[in-house]
Structures are given as C-alpha cells and as structure tokens.
MARTOR-986180 format. One record per residue (C-alpha): residue in one letter; residue number from 1; z, x, y. Coordinates in nm, 2 decimals, padded with zeros to 4 digits, m for minus. Each point is the difference from the previous one (the first is absolute). Layout:
// residues N
+--------+-------+--------+--------+--------+
: padren : zalum :      w :      u :      v :
+--------+-------+--------+--------+--------+
:      A :   NUM :      Z :      X :      Y :
...
+--------+-------+--------+--------+--------+
// end
This chain:
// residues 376
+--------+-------+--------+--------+--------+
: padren : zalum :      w :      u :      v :
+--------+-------+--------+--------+--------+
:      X :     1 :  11.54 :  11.16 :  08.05 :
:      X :     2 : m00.03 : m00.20 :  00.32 :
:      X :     3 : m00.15 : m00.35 : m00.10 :
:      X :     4 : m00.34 :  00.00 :  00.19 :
:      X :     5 : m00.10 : m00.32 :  00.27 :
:      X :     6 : m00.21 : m00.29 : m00.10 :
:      X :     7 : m00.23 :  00.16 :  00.25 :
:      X :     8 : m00.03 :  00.31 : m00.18 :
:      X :     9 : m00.02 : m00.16 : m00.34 :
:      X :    10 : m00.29 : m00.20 :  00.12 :
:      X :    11 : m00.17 :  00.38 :  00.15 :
:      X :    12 :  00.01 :  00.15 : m00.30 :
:      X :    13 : m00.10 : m00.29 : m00.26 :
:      X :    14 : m00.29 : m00.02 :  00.19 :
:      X :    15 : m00.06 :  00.34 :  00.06 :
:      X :    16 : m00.03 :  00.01 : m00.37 :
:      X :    17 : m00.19 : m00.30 : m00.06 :
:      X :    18 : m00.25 :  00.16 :  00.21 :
:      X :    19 : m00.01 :  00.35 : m00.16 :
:      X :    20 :  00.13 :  00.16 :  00.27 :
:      X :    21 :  00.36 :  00.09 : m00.08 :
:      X :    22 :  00.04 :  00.40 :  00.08 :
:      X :    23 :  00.20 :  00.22 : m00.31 :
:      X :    24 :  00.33 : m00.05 :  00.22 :
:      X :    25 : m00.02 : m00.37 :  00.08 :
:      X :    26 : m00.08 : m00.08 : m00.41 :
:      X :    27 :  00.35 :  00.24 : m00.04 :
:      X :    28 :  00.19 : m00.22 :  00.24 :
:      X :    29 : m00.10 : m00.28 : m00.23 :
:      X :    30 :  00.04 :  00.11 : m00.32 :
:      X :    31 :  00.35 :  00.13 :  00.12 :
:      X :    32 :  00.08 : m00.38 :  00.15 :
:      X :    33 : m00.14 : m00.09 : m00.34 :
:      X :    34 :  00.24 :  00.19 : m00.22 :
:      X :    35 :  00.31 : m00.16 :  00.23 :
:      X :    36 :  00.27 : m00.16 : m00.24 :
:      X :    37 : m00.19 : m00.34 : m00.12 :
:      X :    38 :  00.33 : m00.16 : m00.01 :
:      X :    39 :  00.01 : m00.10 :  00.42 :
:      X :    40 : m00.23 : m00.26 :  00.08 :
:      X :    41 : m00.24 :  00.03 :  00.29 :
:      X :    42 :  00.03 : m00.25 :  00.26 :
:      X :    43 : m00.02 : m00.04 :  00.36 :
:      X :    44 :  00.17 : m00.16 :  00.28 :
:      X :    45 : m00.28 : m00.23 :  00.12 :
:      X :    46 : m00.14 : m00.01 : m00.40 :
:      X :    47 :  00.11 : m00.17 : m00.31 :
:      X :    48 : m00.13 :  00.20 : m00.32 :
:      X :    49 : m00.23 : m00.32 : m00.10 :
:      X :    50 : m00.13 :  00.05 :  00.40 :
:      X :    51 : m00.08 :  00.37 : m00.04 :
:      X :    52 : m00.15 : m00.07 : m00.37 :
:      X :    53 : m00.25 : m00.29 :  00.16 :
:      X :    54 : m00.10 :  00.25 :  00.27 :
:      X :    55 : m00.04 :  00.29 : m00.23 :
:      X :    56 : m00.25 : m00.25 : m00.18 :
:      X :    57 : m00.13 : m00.10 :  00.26 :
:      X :    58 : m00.10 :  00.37 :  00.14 :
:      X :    59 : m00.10 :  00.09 : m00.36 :
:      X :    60 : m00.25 : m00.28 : m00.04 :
:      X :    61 : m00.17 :  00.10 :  00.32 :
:      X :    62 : m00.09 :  00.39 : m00.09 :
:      X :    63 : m00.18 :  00.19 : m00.27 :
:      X :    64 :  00.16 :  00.29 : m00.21 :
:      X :    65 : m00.12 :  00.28 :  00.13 :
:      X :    66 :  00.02 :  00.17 : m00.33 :
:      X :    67 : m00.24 : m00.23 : m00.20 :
:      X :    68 : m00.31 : m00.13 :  00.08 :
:      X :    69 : m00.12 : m00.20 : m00.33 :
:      X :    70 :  00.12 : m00.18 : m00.30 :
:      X :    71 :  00.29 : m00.19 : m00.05 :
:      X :    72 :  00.23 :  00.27 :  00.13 :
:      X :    73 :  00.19 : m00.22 :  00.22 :
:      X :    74 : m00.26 : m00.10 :  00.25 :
:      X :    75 :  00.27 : m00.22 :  00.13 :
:      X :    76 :  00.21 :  00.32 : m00.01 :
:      X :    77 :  00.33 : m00.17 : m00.05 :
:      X :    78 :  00.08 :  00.19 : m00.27 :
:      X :    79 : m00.07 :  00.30 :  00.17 :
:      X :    80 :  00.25 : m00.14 :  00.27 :
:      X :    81 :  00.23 : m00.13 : m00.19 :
:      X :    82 :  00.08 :  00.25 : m00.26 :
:      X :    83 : m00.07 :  00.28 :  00.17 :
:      X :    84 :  00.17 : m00.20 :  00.25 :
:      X :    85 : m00.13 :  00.09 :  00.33 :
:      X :    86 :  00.07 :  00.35 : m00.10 :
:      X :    87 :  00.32 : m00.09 :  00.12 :
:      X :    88 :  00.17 : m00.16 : m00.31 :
:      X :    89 :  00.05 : m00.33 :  00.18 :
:      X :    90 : m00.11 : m00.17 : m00.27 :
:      X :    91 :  00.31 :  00.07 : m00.20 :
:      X :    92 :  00.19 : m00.23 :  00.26 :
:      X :    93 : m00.22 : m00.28 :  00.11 :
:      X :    94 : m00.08 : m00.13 : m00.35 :
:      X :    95 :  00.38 : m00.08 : m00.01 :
:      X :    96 : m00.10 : m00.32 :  00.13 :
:      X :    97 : m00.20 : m00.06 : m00.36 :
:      X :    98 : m00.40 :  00.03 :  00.06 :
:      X :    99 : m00.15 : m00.34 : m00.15 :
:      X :   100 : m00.09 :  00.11 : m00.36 :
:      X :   101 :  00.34 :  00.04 : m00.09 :
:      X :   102 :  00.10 :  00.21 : m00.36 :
:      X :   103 :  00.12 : m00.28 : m00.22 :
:      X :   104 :  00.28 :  00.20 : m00.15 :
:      X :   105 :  00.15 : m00.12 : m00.34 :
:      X :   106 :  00.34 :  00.13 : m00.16 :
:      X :   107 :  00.12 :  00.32 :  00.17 :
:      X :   108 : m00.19 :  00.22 :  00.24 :
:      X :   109 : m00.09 :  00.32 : m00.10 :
:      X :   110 :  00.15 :  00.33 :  00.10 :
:      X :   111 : m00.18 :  00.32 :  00.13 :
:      X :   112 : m00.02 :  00.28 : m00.22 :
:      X :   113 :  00.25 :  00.23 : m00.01 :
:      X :   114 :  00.16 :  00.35 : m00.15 :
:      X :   115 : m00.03 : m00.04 : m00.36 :
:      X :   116 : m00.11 :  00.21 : m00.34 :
:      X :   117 :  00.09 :  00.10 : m00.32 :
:      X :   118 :  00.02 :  00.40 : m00.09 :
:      X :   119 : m00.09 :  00.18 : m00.36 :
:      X :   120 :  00.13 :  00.26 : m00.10 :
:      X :   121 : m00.18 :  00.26 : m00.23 :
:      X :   122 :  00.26 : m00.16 : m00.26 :
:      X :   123 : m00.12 : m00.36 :  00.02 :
:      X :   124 :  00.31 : m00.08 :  00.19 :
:      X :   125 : m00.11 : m00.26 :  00.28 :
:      X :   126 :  00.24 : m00.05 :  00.32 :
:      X :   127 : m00.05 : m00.29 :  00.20 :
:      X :   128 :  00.05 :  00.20 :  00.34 :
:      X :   129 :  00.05 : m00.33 :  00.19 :
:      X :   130 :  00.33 : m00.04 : m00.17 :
:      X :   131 :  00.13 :  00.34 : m00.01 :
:      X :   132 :  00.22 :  00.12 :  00.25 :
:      X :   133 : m00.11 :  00.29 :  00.28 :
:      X :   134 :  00.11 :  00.36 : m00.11 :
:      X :   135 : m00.15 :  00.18 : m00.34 :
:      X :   136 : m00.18 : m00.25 : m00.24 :
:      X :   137 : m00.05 :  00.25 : m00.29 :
:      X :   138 :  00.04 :  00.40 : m00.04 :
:      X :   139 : m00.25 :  00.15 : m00.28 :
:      X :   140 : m00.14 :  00.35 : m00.12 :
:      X :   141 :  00.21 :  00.10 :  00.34 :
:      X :   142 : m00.17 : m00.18 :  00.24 :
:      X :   143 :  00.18 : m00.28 :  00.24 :
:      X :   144 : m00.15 : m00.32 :  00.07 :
:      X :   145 :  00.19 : m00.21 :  00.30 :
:      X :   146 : m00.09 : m00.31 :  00.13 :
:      X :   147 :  00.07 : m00.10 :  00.40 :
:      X :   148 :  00.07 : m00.25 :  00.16 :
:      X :   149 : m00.32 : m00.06 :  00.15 :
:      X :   150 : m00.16 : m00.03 : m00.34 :
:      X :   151 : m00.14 :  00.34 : m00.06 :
:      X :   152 :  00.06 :  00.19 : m00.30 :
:      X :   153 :  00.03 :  00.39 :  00.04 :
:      X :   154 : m00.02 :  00.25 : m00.27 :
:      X :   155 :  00.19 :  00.33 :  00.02 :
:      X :   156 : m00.14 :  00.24 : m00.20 :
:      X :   157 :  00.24 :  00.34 :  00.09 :
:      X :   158 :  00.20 :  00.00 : m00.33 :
:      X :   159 : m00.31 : m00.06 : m00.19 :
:      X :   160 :  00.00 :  00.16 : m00.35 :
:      X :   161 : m00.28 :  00.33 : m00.03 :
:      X :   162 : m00.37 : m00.05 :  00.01 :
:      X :   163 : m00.07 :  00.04 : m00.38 :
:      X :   164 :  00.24 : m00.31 : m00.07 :
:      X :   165 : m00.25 : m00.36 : m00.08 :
:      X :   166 : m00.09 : m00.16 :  00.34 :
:      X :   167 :  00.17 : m00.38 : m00.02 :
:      X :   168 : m00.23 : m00.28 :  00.22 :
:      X :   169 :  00.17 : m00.32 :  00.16 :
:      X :   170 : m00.14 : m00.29 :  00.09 :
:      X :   171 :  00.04 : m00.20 :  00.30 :
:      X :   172 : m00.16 : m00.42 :  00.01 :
:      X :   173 :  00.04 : m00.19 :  00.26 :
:      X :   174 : m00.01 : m00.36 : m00.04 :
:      X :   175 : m00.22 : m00.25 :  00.14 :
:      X :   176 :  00.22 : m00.09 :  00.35 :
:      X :   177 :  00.13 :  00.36 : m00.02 :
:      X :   178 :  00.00 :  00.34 :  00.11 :
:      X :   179 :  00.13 :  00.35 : m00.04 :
:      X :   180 : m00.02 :  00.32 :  00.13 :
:      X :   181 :  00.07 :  00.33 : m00.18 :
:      X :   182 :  00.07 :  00.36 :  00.11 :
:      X :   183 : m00.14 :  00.26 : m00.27 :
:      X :   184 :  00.14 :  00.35 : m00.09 :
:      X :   185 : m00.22 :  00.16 :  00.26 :
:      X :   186 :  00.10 : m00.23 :  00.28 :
:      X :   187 : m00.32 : m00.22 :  00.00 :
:      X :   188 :  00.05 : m00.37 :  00.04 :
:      X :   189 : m00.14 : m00.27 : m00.12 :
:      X :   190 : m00.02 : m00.38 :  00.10 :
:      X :   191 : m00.09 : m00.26 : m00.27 :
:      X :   192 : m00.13 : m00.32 :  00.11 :
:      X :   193 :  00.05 : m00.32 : m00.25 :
:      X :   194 : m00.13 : m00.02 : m00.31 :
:      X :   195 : m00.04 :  00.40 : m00.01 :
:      X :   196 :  00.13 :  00.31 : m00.17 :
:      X :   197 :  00.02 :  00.31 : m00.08 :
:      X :   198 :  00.06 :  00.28 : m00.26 :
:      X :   199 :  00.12 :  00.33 :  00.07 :
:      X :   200 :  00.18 :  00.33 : m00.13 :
:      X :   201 :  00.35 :  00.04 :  00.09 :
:      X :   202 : m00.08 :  00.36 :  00.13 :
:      X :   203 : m00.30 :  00.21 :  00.03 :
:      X :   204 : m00.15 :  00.31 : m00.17 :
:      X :   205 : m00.32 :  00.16 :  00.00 :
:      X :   206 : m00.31 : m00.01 :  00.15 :
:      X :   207 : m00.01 : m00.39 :  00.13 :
:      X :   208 :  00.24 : m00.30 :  00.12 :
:      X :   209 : m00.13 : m00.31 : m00.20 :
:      X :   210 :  00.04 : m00.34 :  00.01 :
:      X :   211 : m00.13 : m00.29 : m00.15 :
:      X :   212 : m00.01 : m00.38 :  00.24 :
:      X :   213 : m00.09 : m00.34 : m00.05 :
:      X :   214 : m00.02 : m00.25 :  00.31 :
:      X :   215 :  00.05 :  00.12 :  00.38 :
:      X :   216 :  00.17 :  00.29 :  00.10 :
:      X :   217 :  00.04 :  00.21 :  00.30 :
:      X :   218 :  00.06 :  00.41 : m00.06 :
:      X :   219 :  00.17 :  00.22 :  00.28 :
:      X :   220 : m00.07 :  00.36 : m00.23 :
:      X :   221 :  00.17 :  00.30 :  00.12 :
:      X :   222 : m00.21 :  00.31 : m00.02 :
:      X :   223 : m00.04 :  00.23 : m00.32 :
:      X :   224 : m00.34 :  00.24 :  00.00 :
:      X :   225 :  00.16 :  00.13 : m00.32 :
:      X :   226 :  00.05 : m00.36 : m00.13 :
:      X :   227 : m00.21 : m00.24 :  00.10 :
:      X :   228 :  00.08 : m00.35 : m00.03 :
:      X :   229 : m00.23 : m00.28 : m00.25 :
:      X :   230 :  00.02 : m00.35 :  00.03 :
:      X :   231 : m00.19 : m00.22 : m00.31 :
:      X :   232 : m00.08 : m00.32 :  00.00 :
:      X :   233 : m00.29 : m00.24 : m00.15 :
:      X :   234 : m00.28 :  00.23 : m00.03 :
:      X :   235 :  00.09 :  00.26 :  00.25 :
:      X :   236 :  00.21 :  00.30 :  00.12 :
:      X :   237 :  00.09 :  00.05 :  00.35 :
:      X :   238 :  00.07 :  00.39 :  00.06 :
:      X :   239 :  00.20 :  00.10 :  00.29 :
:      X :   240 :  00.19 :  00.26 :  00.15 :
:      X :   241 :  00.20 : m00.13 :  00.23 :
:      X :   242 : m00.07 : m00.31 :  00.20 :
:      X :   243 :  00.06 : m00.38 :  00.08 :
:      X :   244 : m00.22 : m00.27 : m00.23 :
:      X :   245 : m00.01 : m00.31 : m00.09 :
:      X :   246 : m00.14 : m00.15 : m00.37 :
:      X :   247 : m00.07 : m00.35 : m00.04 :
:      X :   248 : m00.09 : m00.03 : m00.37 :
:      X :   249 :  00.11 : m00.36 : m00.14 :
:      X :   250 : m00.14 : m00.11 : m00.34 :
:      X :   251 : m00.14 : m00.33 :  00.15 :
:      X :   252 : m00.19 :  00.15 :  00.29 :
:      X :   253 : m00.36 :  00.10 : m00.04 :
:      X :   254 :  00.03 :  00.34 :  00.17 :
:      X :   255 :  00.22 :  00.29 :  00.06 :
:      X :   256 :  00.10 :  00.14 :  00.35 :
:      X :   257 :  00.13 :  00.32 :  00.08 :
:      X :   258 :  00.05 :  00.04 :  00.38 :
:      X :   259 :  00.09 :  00.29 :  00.14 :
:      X :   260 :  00.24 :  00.05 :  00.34 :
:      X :   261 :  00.01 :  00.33 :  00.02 :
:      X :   262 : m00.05 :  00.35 : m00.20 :
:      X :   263 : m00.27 :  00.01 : m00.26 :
:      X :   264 : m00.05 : m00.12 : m00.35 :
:      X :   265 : m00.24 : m00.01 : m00.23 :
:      X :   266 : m00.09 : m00.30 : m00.24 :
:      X :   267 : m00.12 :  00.11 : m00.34 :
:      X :   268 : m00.18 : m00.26 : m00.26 :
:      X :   269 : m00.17 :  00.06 : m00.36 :
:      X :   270 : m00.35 :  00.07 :  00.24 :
:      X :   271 :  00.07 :  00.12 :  00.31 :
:      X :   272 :  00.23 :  00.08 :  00.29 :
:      X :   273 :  00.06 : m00.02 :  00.39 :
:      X :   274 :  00.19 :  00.14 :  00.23 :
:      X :   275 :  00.18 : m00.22 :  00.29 :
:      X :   276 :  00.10 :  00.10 :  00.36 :
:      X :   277 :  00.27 : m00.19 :  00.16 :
:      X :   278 : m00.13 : m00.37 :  00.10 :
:      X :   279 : m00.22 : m00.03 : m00.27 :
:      X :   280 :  00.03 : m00.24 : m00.33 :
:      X :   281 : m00.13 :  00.09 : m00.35 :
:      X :   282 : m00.12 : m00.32 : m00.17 :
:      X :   283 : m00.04 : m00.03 : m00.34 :
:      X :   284 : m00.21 : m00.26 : m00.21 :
:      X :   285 : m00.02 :  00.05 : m00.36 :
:      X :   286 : m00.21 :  00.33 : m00.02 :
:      X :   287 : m00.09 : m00.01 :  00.37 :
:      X :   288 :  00.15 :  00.22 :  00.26 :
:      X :   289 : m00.01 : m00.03 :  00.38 :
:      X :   290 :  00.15 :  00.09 :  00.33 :
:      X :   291 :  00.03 : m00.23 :  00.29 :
:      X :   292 :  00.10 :  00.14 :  00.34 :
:      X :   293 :  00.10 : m00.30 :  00.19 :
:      X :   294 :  00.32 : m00.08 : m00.17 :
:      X :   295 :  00.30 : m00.21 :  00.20 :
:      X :   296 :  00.25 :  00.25 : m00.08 :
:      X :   297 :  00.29 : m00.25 :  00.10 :
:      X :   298 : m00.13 : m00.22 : m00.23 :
:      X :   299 :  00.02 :  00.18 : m00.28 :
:      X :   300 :  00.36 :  00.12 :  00.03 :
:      X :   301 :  00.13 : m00.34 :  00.20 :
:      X :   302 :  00.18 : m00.06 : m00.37 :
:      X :   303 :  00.20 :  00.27 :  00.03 :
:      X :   304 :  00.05 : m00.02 :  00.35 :
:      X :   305 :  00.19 : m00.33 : m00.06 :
:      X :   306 : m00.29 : m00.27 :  00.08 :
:      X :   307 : m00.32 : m00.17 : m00.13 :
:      X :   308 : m00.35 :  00.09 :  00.22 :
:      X :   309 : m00.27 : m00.19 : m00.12 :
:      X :   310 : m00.39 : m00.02 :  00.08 :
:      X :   311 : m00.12 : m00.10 : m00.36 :
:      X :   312 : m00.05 : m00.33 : m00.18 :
:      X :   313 :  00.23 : m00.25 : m00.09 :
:      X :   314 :  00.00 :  00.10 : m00.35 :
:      X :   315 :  00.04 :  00.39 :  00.06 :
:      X :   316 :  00.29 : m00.11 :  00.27 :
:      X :   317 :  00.17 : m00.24 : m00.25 :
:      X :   318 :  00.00 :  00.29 : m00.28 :
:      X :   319 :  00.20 :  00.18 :  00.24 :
:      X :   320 :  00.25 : m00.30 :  00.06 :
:      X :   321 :  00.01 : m00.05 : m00.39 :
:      X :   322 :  00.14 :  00.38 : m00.04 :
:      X :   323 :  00.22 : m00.02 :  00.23 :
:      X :   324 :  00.18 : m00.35 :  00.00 :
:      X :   325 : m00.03 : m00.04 : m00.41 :
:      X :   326 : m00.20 : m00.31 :  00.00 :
:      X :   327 : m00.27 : m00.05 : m00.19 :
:      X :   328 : m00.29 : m00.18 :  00.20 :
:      X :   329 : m00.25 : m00.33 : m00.10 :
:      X :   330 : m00.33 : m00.09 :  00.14 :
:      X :   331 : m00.07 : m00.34 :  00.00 :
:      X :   332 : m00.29 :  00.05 :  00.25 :
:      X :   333 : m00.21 :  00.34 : m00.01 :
:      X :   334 :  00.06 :  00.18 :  00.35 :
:      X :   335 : m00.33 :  00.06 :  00.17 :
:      X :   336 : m00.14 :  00.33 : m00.07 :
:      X :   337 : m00.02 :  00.08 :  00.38 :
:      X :   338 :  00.34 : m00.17 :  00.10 :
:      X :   339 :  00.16 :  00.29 :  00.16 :
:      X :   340 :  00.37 :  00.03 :  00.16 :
:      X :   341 :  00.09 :  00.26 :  00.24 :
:      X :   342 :  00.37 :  00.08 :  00.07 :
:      X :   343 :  00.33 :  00.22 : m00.01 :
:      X :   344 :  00.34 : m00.17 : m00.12 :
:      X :   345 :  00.35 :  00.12 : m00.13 :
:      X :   346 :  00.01 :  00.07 : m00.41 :
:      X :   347 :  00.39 : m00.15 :  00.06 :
:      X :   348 : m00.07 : m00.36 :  00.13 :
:      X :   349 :  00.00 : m00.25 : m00.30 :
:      X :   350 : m00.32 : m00.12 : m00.14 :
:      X :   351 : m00.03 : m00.33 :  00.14 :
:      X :   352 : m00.02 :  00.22 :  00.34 :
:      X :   353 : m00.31 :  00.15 : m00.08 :
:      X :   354 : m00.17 : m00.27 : m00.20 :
:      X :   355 :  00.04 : m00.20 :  00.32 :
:      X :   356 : m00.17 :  00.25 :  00.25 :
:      X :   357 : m00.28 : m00.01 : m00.22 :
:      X :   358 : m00.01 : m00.38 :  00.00 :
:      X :   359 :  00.02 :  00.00 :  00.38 :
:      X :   360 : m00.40 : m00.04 :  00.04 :
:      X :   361 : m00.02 : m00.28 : m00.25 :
:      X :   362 : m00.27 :  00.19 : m00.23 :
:      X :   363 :  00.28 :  00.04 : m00.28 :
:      X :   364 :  00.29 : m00.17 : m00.12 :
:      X :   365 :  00.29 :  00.11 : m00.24 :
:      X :   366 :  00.30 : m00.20 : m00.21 :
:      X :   367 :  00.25 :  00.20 : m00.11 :
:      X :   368 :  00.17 : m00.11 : m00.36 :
:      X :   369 :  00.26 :  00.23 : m00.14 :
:      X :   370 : m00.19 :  00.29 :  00.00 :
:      X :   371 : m00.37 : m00.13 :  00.03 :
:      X :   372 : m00.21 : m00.01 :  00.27 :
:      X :   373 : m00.27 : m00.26 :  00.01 :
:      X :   374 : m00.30 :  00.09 :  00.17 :
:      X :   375 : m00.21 : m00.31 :  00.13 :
:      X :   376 : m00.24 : m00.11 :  00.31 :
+--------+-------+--------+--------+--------+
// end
C-alpha cells in the first residue's frame, strides 16, 4: 500500500476527529492501520518526537466526537492514541518512549501464541505444541492431523459404524494460547486463551453437540437434518449453520453470544431468543437480553489477530491477562468511569501495550516477572 502524505494523514485524522469520515475514508485508515508495525513512521521535515508533540498538540485542542460526558477521554488522547488517529500511528511515534514509561523488571513478556493440550476419549493428553505436523492420533477410525498453522483437523471417513460408543476429545487452550480445530463435518472452531472445548470424534443422530468454556468463535457448516448445539454456563446456543461468537469466561459477570451472520437461537432453564445477524445475546444469571448495537469488529478482533477495546481498564486488562499469562495487581482501584478506546496487534510484547495505555498519564504499570502492577 502506498504510504499516504503528512497532508493526507492530517485530512483524515481530522476528518475523524470531527465525525465526518465517510465509510471509504475510515477503510483507507483502518487499512494504513493494519500496515506491518514493524516500519516506523517518519517524515522528511519531522522527527517522530516532532509528529508525537504535534499530534498532542492537535488532540488537546478538539473534542471526541463520539463522547460527550464522563471521563471517556474528554482529552481524547486515548481515543487518538490507541486508536491512533485511525491510522495506527501510534504504534510508531511512541517509539520515542511517552513520559510514563513501563518500569519493566526481569524479562519482558511474550504475546500469546499457538499452544494446547488434547484428550483423548482414553485420558491420553498430547501437548499439540510439541508434536510434530502430520496425524497426532488415529482412533475408532477416525484421523486427527495437526497443521502447521496450528489447527487440528479430524477425518472422520474410516470411522467405525454408527452403533459403535461415540468417543469425545478435549481441546484447552492455555492462558497465552490458542487453537483452532476442524470437526468431522468440516466446521471450525477458534479457541481464545484460557478456553476449551469438548466434542465427539464423529457425529450421529439427530444433533451436533458440543460443550465450551471461555471464548470461542464457530464457523458451522449447514445440517437441517443435524443441527448443531453449543453448551456453556447456563445456556445452549442452537444453530444450523452460521458464524458466532461466545464469550463465556468464568470471571466475567455475563455471557455474550453475538451473532455475524445466519440465525441461532439461545436456550436457558426459562426462556429463549432468537438472534439476527448484528445482534448480541447477553446473559446475566437468569436474565436474558438482546442488544442490537453491537461493534461486530470488536467482538471477533481476537481472532482476527488484535486487541479493540472501548471498556474499562479492568475489563481491558482481563483481556491482556489471557492473553500474555500474567497475572495482574491493583495497588490503586481504576476509576469506574476510566475508559480506553483503541485497536493494537495481539503479537507486540506486553510492555507495548501497557505503554499505550500509560500514554495519557491516568494509569501506570510495572511489570515484575509476570505481574503487572496497576497504580495512579
């Protein structure tokens, strides 16, 4: 992609500071903003501590445009900064260290990366980071393979008759990890950290079922005959065929189910509802709702290879404690209505992303081993 002018930068941050970025303008900038964060943005006539100054300087001087009250970044530098002008510039200027630096003892920490342990319906566990590419186990008939790419696929052809006991694996993925696996009917599944999944090796019958625990994104392929079940905490997701996300960690108050396209329906011990594409089912101990205006990128930015945030500090560093293994310590309470905006890379070490939410000055973080300290 050609590397847009200085001029043109400026046009379009402040055509989005303003609110009035058209569809294809915000496209030009997300696409400058998923550019390989490894070259650094500079300019002829600019120094990177130059553009930062000026970038302050123009943020400082304008309102959000999406918020109007609260603590929501009235001085929108977060808005700016990690969602980075929409433009990702963010990613280079802070090269120059921002002054609340991340005080960084021992070794940094690593992204997450391709990592679980399979069980088999004999107990046997394979650690599939270790094993080599090419067929894992073979069982009852059925092949399981894992790729490069860190998928595991399950070949079912060979399978033993219908009338022989169904045999369930597991998948886990690991805090900092990820899988993804390709069931007998050709559905995928991507597991986010700290999430798995139990499944048959093959399926008979009347239903495709499967039982989750943590975040998962489903790409179902369509079976009227068989229709496909997902289970988890409290409440089964019933599909056809479709694409969905289910965000159902033990430590989070609620349960979302959001649907990108097809239909589902979400079943609890009460009631149920149906979802069209764009809409979220929310779950709260017995109570069930749909909310409509859902940031679909958002949802799925995990699996999409980056974080997307627009939440509290707390809900954002859950997300960081998943996926970089750490475990995280408040020595001063975030305030309930401190609120970070942003889009960043899942594969840039932590200290990266502690640091663009330390840009403002609100928050500051020191890394030891792996603990993050959370103070003022």
């Amino acid at each position: 992609m050609t590397r847009p002018t200085r001029a043109q930068l400026n046009e379009l941050a402040d055509k989005w500071l303003k609110g009035t970025i058209t569809p294809s303008e915000k496209e030009l900038l997300d696409k400058w903003y998923d550019l390989d964060a490894a070259e650094p943005l500079t300019w002829d006539d600019e120094s990177e501590e130059q553009l930062a100054a000026r970038l302050r300087n123009n943020i400082n001087t304008r309102k959000n445009p999406s918020y109007s009250s609260g603590r929501r970044w009235q001085i929108p530098a977060a808005a700016i900064v990690l969602i980075a002008l929409g433009i990702g510039a963010y990613l280079y200027v802070l090269r120059s260290d921002p002054p609340g630096q991340v005080a960084v003892m021992n070794k940094e920490v690593k992204p997450g990366r391709n990592q679980a342990i399979l069980t088999l319906g004999n107990g046997e566990k394979i650690v599939l980071t270790d094993a080599a590419n090419g067929e894992v186990a073979s069982r009852s008939g059925v092949k399981i393979t894992k790729t490069a790419d860190g998928q595991l696929i399950y070949d079912a052809a060979n399978a033993t008759d219908d009338s022989s006991p169904l045999e369930y694996n597991s998948i886990e993925a690991p805090a900092g990890g990820q899988w993804q696996v390709k069931l007998p009917d050709g559905s995928v599944i991507f597991l986010n950290a700290s999430s798995g999944i139990t499944y048959p090796t093959r399926f008979v019958g009347n239903e495709r079922k499967v039982q989750m625990t943590g975040e998962a994104y489903f790409e179902i392929i369509p079976d009227k005959k068989m229709p496909f079940r997902v289970e988890s905490r409290g409440q089964t997701v019933e599909v056809l065929g479709t694409h969905f996300n289910i965000m159902a960690y033990a430590d989070e108050k609620m349960i979302r189910t959001t649907l990108l396209e097809g239909s589902v329906r979400i079943v609890t011990d009460s009631e149920s509802k149906m979802l069209e594409p764009g809409e979220q089912a929310q779950l709260a101990g017995n109570n069930l709702k749909v909310a409509r205006d859902v940031d679909m990128e958002e949802v799925v930015a995990w699996k999409n290879g980056y974080f997307k945030f627009n939440e509290s500090l707390e809900s954002i560093m859950a997300k960081i404690a998943r996926w970089y293994d750490v475990d995280v310590e408040y020595r001063d309470k975030p305030a309930s209505d401190l609120t970070f905006s942003g889009k960043i890379s899942r594969s840039r070490d932590i200290s990266g992303i502690l640091k663009m939410l330390e840009y403002t000055g609100d928050v500051h973080f020191k890394l030891e081993g792996r603990k993050v300290i959370v103070t003022k």
